[in-house]
C-alpha positions as CSV (number, residue, x, y, z in Angstrom):
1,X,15.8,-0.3,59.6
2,X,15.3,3.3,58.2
3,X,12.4,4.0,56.0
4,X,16.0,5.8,53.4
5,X,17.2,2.5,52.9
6,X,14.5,0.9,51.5
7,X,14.9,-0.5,48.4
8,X,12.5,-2.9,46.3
9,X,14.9,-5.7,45.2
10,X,12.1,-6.7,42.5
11,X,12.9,-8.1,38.8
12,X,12.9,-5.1,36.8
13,X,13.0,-6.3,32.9
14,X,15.0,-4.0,30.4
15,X,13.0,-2.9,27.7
16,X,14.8,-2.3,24.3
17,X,13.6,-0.9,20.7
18,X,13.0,-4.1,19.0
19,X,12.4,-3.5,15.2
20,X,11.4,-7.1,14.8
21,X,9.0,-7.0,17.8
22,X,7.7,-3.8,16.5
23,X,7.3,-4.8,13.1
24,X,6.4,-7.9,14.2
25,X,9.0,-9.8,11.7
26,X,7.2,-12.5,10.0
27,X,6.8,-12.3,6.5
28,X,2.9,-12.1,6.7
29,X,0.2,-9.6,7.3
30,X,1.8,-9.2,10.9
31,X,4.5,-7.9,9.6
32,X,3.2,-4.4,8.1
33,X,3.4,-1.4,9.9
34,X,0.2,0.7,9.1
35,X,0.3,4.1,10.0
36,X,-2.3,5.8,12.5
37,X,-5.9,7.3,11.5
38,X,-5.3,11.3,10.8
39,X,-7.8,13.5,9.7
40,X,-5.2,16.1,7.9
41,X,-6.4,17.5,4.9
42,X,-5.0,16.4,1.8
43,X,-3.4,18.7,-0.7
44,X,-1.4,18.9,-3.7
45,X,2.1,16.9,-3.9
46,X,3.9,19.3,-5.9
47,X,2.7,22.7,-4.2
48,X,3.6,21.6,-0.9
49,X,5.7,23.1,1.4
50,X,8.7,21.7,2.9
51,X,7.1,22.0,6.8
52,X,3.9,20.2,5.7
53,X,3.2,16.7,4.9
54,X,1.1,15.8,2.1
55,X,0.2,12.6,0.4
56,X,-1.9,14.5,-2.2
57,X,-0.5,12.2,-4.6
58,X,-3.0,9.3,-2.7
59,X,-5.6,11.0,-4.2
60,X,-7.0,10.4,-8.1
61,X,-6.9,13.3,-10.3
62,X,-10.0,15.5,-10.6
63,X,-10.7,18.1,-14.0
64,X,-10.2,22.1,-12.8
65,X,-13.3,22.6,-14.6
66,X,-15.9,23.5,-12.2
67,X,-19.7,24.1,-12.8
68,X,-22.1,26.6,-10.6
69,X,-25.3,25.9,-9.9
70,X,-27.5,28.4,-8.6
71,X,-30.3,26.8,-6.0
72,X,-33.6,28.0,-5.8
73,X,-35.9,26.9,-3.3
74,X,-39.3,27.3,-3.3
75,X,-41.1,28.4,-0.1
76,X,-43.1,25.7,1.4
77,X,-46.8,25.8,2.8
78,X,-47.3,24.0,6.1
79,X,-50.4,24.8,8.2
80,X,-50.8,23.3,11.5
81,X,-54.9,23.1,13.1
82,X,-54.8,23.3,16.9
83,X,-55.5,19.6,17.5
84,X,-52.5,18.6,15.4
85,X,-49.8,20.4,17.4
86,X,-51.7,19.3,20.3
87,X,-50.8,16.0,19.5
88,X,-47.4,17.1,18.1
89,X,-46.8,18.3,21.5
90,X,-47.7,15.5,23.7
91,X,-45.9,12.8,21.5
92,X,-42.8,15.3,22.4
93,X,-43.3,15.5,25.9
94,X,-44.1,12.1,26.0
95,X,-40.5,10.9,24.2
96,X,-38.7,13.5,26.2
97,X,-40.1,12.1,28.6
98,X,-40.9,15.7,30.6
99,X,-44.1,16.4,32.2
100,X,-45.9,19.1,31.2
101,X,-49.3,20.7,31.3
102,X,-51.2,21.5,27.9
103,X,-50.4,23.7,25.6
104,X,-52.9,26.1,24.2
105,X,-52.2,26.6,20.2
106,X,-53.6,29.5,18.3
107,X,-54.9,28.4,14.7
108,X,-53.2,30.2,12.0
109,X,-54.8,30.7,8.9
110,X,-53.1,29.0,5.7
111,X,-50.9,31.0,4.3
112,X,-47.6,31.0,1.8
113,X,-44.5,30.6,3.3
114,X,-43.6,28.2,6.5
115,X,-45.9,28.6,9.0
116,X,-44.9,29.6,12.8
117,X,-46.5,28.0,15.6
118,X,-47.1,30.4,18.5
119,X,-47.5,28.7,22.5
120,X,-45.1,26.1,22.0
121,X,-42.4,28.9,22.9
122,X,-43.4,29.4,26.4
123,X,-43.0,25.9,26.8
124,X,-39.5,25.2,25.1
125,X,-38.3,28.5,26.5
126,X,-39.4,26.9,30.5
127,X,-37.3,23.8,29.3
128,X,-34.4,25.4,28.1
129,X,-34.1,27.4,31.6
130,X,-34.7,23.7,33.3
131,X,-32.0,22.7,31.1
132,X,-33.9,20.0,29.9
133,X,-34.0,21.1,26.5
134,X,-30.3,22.1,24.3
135,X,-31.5,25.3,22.3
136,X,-29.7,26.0,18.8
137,X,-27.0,28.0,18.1
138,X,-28.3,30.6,16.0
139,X,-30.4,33.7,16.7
140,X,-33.7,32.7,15.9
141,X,-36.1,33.4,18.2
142,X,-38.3,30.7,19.6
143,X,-41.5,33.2,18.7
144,X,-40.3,32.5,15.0
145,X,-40.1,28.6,14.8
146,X,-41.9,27.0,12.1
147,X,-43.3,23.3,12.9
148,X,-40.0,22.0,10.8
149,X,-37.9,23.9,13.3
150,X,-40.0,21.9,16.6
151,X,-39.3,19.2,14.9
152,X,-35.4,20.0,14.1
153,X,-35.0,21.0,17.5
154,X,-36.5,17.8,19.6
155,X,-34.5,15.6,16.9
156,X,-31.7,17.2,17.6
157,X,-31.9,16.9,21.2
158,X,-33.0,13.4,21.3
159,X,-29.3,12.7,19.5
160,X,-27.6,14.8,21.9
161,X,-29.1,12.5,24.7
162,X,-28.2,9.8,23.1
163,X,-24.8,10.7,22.4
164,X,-24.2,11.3,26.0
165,X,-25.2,7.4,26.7
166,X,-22.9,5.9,24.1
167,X,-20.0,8.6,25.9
168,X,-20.9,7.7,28.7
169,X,-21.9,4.2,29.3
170,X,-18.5,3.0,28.8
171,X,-16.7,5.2,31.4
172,X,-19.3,4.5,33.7
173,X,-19.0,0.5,33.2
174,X,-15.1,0.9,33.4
175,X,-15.1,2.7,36.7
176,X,-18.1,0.2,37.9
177,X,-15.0,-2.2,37.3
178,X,-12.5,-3.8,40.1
179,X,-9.4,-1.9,40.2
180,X,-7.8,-5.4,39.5
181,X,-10.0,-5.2,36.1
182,X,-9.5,-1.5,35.6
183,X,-5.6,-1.9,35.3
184,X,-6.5,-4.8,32.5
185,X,-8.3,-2.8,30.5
186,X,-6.0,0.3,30.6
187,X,-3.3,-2.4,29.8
188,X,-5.0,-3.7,26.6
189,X,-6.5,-0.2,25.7
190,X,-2.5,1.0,25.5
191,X,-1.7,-2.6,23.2
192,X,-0.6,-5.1,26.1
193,X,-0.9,-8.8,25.3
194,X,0.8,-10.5,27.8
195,X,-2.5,-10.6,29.8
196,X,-1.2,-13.8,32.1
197,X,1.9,-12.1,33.3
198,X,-0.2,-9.3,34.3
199,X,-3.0,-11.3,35.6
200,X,-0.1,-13.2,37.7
201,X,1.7,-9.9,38.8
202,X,-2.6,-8.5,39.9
203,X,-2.8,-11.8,41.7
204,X,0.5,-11.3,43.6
205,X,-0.4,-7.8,44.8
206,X,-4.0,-9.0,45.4
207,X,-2.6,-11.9,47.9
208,X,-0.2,-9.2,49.5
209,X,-2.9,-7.2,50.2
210,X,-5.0,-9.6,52.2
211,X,-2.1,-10.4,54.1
212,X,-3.3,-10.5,57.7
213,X,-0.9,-8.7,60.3
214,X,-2.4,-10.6,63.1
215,X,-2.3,-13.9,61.7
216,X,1.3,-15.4,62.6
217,X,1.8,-17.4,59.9
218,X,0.6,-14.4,57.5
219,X,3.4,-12.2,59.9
220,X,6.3,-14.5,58.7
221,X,5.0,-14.0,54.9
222,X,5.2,-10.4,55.6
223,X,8.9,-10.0,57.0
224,X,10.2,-12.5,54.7
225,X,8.5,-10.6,51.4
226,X,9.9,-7.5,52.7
227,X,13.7,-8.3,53.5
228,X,13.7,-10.2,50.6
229,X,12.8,-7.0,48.2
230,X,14.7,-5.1,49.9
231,X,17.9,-7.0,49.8
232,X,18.6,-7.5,53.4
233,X,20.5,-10.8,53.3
234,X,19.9,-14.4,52.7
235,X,17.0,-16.6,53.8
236,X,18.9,-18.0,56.2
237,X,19.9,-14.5,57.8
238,X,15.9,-13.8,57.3
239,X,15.1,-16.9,59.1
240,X,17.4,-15.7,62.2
241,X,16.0,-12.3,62.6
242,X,12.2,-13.9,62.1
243,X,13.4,-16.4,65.3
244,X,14.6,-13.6,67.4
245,X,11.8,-11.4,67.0
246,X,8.8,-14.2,67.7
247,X,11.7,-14.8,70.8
248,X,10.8,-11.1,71.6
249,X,7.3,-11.0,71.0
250,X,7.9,-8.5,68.5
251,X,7.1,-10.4,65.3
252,X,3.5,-8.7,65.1
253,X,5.1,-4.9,66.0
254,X,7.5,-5.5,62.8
255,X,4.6,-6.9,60.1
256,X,2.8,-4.1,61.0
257,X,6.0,-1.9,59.8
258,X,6.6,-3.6,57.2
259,X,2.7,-4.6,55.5
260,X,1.6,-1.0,54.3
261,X,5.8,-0.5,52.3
262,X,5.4,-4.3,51.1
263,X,1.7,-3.0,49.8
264,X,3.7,-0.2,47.7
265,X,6.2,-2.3,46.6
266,X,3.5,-4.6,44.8
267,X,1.6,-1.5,43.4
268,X,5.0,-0.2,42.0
269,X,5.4,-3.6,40.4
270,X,2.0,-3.5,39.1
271,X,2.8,0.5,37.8
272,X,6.2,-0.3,36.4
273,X,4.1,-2.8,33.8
274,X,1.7,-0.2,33.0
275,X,4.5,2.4,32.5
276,X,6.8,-0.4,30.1
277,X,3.8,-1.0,28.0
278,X,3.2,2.9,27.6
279,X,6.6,3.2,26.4
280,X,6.4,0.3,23.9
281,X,2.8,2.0,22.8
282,X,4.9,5.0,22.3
283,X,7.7,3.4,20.4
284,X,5.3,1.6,17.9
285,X,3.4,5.2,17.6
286,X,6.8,6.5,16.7
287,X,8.0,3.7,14.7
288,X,4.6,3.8,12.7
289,X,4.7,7.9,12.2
290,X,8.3,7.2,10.7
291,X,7.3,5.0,8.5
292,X,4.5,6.9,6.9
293,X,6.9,9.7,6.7
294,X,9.4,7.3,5.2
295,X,7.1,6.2,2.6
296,X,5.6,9.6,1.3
297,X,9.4,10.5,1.2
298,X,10.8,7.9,-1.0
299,X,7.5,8.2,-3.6
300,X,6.8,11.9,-3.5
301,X,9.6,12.9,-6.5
302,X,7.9,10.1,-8.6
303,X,11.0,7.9,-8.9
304,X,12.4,5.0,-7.6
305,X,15.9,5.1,-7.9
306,X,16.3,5.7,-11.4
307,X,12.8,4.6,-12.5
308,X,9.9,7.2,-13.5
309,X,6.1,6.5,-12.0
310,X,3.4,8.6,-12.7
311,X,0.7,9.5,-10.9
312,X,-1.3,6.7,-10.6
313,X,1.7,4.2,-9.7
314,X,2.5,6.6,-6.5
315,X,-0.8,6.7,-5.3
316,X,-1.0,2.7,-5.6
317,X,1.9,2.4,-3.9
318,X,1.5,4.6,-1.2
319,X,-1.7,3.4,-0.2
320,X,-0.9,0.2,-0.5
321,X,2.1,0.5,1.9
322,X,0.3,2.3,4.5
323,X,-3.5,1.7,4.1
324,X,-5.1,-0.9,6.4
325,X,-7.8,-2.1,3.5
326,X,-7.5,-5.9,3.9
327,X,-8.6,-8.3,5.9
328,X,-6.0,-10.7,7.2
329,X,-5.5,-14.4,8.3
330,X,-4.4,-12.3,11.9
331,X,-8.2,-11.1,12.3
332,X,-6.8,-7.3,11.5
333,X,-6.5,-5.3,8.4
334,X,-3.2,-5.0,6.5
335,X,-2.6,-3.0,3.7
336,X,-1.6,-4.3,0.1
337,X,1.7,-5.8,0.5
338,X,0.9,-7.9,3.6
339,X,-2.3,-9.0,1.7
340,X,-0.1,-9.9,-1.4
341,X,2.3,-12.0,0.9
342,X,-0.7,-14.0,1.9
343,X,-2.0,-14.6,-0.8
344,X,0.8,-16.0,-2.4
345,X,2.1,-17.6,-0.1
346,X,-1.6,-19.4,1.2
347,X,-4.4,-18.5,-0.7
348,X,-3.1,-18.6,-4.7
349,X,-0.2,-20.2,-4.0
350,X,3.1,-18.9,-6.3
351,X,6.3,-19.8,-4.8
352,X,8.2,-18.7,-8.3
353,X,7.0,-15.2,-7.4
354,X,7.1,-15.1,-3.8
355,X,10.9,-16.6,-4.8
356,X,11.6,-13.9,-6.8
357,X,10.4,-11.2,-4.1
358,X,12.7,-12.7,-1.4
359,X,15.1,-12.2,-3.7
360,X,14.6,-8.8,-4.4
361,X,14.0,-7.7,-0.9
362,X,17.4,-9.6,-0.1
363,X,19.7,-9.0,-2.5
364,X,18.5,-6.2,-4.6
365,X,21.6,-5.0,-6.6
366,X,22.1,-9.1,-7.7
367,X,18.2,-9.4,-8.6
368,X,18.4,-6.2,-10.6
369,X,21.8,-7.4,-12.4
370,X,20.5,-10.7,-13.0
371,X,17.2,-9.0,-14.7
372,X,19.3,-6.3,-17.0
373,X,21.6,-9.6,-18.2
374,X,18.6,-11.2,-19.1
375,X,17.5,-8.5,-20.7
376,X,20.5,-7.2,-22.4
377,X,20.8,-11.0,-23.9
378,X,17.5,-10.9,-25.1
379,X,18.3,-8.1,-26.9
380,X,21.4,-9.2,-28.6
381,X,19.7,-13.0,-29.7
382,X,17.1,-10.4,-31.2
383,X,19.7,-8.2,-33.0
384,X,21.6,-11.7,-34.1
385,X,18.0,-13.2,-35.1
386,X,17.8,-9.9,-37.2
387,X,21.0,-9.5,-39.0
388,X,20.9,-13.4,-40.1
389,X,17.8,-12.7,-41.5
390,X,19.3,-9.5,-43.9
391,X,22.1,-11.5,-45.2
392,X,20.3,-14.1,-46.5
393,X,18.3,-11.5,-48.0
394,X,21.0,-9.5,-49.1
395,X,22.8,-13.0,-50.4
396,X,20.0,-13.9,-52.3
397,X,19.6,-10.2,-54.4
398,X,23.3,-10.1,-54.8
399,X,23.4,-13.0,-56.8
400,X,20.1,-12.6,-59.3
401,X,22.3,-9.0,-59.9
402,X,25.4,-10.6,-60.8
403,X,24.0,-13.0,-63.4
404,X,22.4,-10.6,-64.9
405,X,24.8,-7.9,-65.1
406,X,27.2,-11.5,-66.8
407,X,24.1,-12.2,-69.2
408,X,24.3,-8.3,-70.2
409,X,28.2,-8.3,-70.3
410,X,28.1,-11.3,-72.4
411,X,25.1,-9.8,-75.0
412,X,27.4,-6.4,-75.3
413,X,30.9,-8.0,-76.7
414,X,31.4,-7.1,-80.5
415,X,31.1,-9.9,-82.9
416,X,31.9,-10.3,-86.4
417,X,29.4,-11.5,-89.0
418,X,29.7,-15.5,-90.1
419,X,31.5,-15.6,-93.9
420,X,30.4,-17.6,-96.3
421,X,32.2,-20.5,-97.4
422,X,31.5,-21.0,-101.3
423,X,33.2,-24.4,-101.0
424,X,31.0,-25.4,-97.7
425,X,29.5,-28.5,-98.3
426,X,25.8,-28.5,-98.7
């Protein structure tokens, strides 16, 4: 068989853009997509420009007032005898680990200003060209240094070192690492968490590999592995060419051809995991970058819809969409929305309101109705309410008017004056 034809007839999954495996779909903490950690420099919402993005609006408000303060430092006196920087020296060397041999110090007299220490140059100037010692970036001479600047210097250089050993020590433990072990953590590093079908895919490969070509029983396991990714025909048709080969005495000759393509076969396996869980990494990269975006977007005019926010609203909304600030029943941070979900769905129980949020988030348009009727009735019993209340008023002025405006009528008729009746009867 020609090395052309070779083709690995191995399970290759199809991996598709899930939104809910993305997102994670649940309606808890796991759900939230958080965006990732930038260090872009926040400006101001409404003088941005249209290339840029800015979430100045995340920020509180600050007063354009600004104050100056002029600093004035006053020169310090350090004085150094010879037995001090002696010691000094040797507490240096000794921390720095770096043998040296004593340093002879001149003794400076006291004087204002901070004090230079002459000797100790020839020294740091030998260990700078041993690149043992990092000099500073500026152009101060070492003939200039004061005792503060010794000291600046060898602090700064013992943080360097140990900079190097955090930088390092990991890099240096991960290639100290099996390869098996090395493709585990590079797996979980880029987000994998299906660590037993990796573990089982490493342990295939592994057992490939130590596949003996001389064993006959290992030789078989060879030649059947092989036709069998490579499509060349049913077991039984394997089984056939197996018998005529061992008939041959050529069953060794062929697991010798086909152990080191069987080897690449398994590493390809073992890549093609690697490379599906890059691409997913990628996706939920994307997928978390849009959303950000997709946020700042929908608050940056300060509206929803038709509903004003100010300032203060935006940034609380923002940041509660896409800031990572609380701790979750997942063992990660969420931000504010998967933090509420929790809450109220575990913590501080309230189904009314977690109720009413499903019902926003699934039918928005019939939530929102349902809200302005309630509304819009509440109004109208409190106009009713209202208006009863001015015509019993109104009924009970009307009717004090009337009678007296009868009382008057009745007082302003013209009347005649009683006569006298001389035969009235006394």
């Amino acid at each position: 068989m020609s090395d052309t034809n070779d083709t690995m007839n191995s399970k290759v999954e199809t991996v598709d853009v899930n939104l809910d495996e993305i997102f994670n779909g649940a309606a808890t903490a796991e759900g939230v997509t958080l965006p990732e950690e930038t260090n872009t420099p926040k400006g101001n919402i409404f003088g941005k420009p249209a290339e840029t993005f800015d979430d100045a609006f995340t920020e509180p408000e600050t007063s354009t007032e600004t104050e100056t303060v002029a600093e004035t430092e006053e020169p310090v006196a350090e004085t150094a005898t010879t037995e001090e920087t002696k010691e000094t020296a040797k507490e240096v060397f000794d921390e720095l680990a770096i043998d040296s041999e004593d340093v002879e110090v001149e003794e400076k007299k006291e004087k204002r200003g901070r004090k230079s220490i002459t000797g100790m140059s020839d020294v740091f100037n030998k260990l700078i060209k041993d690149d043992k010692i990092v000099p500073f970036d500026d152009d101060k001479s070492l003939d200039d240094y004061s005792a503060k600047d010794w000291q600046e210097l060898i602090e700064a250089n013992l943080e360097e070192k140990a900079r190097q050993v955090r930088s390092e020590t990991p890099k240096q433990f991960f290639e100290s690492l099996p390869e098996e072990l090395q493709i585990a953590a590079r797996y979980v590093a880029e987000g994998g968490q299906d660590m037993k079908g990796l573990f089982a895919t490493l342990a295939a490969t592994e057992e490939v590999r130590t596949l003996d070509v001389t064993n006959e029983r290992d030789q078989e396991r060879i030649i059947v592995d092989y036709l069998s990714a490579t499509g060349y025909g049913t077991s039984e048709e394997i089984a056939e060419e197996i018998e005529i080969w061992k008939d041959l005495g050529k069953l060794e000759q062929q697991a010798s051809k086909f152990k080191p393509k069987l080897d690449k076969m398994q590493e390809k396996v073992v890549a093609q995991k690697l490379e599906q869980q890059e691409m997913k990494q990628k996706q939920q990269e994307q997928a978390s970058k849009q959303y950000m975006e997709s946020v700042y977007n929908t608050l940056k005019e300060g509206s929803l819809g038709d509903i004003k926010v100010d300032r203060k609203v935006q940034a609380m909304l923002y940041n509660g969409l896409v800031q990572p600030n609380y701790p979750s029943v997942s063992g990660k941070n969420t931000n504010l929305l998967g933090h509420l979900l929790e809450k109220y769905q575990f913590v501080e129980p309230n189904y009314t309101l977690i109720s009413e949020a499903l019902w926003l988030l699934a039918d928005p348009a019939g939530y929102k109705a349902k809200i302005m009727d309630k509304g819009a009735q509440a109004s109208v019993e409190k106009t009713v309410r209202k208006l009863k209340t001015e015509q019993v008023n109104s009924g009970g002025s009307s009717l004090g008017v009337d009678q007296k405006e009868k009382d008057t009528q009745q007082s302003n008729k013209r009347k005649i004056p009683r006569g006298n009746n001389i035969f009235k009867r006394f």
